[in-house]
N, C-alpha and C positions, 0 to 999 in steps of 0.2 A: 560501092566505092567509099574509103574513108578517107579525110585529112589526118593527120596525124591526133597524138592526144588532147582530148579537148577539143576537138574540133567536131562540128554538124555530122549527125550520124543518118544515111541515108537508108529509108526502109526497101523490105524483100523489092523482088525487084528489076534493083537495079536500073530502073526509071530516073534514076539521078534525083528525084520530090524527097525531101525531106521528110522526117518523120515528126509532125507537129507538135503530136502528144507529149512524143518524149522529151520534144525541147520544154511545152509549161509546164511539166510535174518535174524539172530539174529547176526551175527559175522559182516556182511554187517553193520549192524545197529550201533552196537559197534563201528564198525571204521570210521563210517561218524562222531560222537559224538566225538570220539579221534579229528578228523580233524578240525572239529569247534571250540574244544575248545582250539589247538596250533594256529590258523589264529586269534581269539580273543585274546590269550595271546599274541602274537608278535605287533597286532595293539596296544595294553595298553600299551605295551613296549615301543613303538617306540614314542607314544604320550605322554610319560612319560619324554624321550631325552630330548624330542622338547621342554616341560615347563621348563626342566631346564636348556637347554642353553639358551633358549629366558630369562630364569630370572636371568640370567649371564650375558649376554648381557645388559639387563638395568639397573643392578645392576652396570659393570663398564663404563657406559655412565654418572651414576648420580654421581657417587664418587667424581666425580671434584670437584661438585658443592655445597656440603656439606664441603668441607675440606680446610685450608689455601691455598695448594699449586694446578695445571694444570695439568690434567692429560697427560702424553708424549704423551699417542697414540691420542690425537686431532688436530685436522688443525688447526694453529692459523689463527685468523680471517684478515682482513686490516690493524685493530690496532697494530697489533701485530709483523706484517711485520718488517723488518728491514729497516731504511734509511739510506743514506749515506749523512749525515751531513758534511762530514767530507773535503768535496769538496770544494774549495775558489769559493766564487761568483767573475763575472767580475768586474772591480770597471773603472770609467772614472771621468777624469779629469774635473772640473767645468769651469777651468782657460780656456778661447779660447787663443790659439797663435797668436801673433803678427800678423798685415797682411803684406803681403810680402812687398820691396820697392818699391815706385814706380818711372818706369823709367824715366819718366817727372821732377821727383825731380833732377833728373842725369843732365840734358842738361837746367834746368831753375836757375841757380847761378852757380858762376866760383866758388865759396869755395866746392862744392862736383861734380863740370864735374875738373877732374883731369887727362883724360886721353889726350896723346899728342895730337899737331894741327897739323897737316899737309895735304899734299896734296894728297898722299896715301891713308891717315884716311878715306878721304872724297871719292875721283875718282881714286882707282885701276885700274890697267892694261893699257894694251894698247886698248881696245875697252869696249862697251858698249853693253850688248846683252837685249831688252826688248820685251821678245815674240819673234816673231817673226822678228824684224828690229835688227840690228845691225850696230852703227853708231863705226866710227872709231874716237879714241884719239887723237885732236891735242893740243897747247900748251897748258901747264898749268903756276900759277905764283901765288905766295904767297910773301903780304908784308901788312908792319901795318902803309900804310899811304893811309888810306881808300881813303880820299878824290883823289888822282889819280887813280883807278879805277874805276869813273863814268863819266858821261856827263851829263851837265846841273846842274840842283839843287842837285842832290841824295850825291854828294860828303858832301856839308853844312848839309844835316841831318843826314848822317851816323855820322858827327866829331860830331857836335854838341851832338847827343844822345849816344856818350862813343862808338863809333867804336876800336875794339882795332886790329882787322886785314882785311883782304878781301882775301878769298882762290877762285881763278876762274880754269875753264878748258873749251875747247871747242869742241865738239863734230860734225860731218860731216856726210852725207847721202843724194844721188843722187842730187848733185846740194844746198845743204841746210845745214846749218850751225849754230849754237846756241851755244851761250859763255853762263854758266852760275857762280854764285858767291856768294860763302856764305859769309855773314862778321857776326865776332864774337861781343857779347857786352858782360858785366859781368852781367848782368840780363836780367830777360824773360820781365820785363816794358818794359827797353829799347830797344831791337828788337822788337816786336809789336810797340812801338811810329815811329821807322825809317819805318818798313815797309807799316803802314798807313799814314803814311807823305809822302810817296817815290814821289821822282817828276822827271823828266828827265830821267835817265835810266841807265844800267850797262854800260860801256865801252867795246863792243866785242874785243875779242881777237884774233888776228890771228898767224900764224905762223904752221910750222911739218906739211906741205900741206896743210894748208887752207889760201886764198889769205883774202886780208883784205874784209871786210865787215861791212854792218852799220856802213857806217860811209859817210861822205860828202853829207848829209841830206838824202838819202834816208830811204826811211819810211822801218820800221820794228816790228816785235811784241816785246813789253816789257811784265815782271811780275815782278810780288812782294810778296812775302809770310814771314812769321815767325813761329819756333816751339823753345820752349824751350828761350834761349838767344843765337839763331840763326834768322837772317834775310839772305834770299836766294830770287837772282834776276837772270832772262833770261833776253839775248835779242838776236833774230831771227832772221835771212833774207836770202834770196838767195846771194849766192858766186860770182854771177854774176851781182850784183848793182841793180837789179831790185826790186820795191816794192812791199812790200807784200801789198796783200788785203785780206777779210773776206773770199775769196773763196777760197786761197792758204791752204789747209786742212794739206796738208805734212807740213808746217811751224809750226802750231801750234802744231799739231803730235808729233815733232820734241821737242820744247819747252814744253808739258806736260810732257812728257817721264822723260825729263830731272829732272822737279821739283818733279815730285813724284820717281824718285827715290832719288835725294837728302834730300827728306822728308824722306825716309826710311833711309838714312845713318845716318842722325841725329839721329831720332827710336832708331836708333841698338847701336849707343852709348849711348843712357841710358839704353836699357836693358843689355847690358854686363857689366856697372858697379854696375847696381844694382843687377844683378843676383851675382857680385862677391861682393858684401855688404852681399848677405843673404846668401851666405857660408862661409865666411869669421868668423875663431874662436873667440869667445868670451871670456872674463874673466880677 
């Protein structure tokens, strides 16, 4: 027996029972069909999103670029950076500065060596320390009549080449003795003419415990030098009259000491005057 189409189909028979199977493999079937056709609507769904944010997306990527004005949401590029102009660059000077004085100008003319003469200026203290020797201070003597100060010719070329003083001191160490003696001129010609002219010798000095010396012909060392418009002379020997010779090493010793440090005190008076030229205010 059947209902018409679509209706319960009843098995062999004729029992009027239903045929059970055939009804769940037709409802089975219905519902796998349900199930395919929501998993295909949701993927068209979902593929549908996707076109239209991605055509959102390139729609506000190209707007910029079509229109006068930058779109905000882009990174500006290098160009676009900000600088800071606004900075002073360094600037330097073209002009070079003066160059400093020099100390040689100080001590070679009496119109700019202006600083006092005396015997202190020259041989402070009461000793002498060079390294390791240490000679002790005896008399000293400042006067501007050159020519008694020397023996032999030296007195005629200091007058004659503008001698205007003679500052001496003498110094002592184990047996040995050395007077030495700047004499001033007003120019640096005229001490270099005195001191390559020099003939005869300084007049040593005695006295403040040191007996006389060099002097009643015994032989001794002389020198002779010039800086600036300074001429500076030794003369050397044993305290005890005896002469010196090339092997007597302490003599000379003795007399180098002497002249390079007088050569440094000269020095030092033109660096302090010229160091006080080149602080000294302007205007």
């Amino acid at each position: 027996m059947s209902f018409g189409q679509g209706g319960p189909s009843w098995g062999p028979g004729g029992n009027q029972t239903p045929d059970w199977a055939a009804l769940a493999e037709a409802s089975a079937a219905r519902s796998r069909r349900k199930k395919w056709l929501l998993i295909g609507g949701g993927a068209l769904a979902t593929a549908a999103v996707a076109a239209i944010v991605a055509t959102a997306v390139i729609s506000t990527n190209s707007s910029g670029s079509t229109g006068s004005g930058k779109d905000a949401s882009q990174l500006p590029g290098p160009a676009d950076l900000p600088t800071d102009s606004a900075e002073p660059e360094p600037s330097f000077s073209t002009v070079a500065p003066p160059p400093p004085p020099d100390p040689k100008d100080y001590i070679s003319d009496v119109k700019k060596d202006r600083a006092p003469l005396t015997v202190d200026s020259f041989y402070p203290g009461r000793k002498l320390t060079m390294g390791d020797r240490v000679y002790a201070k005896g008399a000293t003597h400042r006067t501007t009549k050159c020519a008694s100060t020397t023996q032999g010719a030296l007195g005629s070329i200091l007058v004659n080449n503008g001698c205007d003083q003679v500052i001496r001191a003498t110094y002592s160490r184990a047996g040995v003795a050395v007077t030495v003696g700047v004499a001033v001129f007003e120019t640096e010609a005229q001490a270099k003419k005195a001191a390559q002219q020099a003939s005869g010798g300084l007049a040593s000095l005695s006295g403040s415990g040191v007996p006389t010396f060099c002097r009643g012909g015994s032989v001794c060392r002389r020198t002779a030098n010039s800086y600036g418009r300074y001429a500076y002379f030794t003369v050397g020997g044993f305290t005890s009259g005896k002469n010196v010779t090339k092997a007597d090493k302490n003599v000379f010793a003795v007399g180098d000491d002497l002249t390079n440090f007088t050569f440094r005190q000269i020095r030092h008076r033109g660096e302090v005057q010229a160091s006080a030229a080149a602080t000294a205010p302007t205007g």
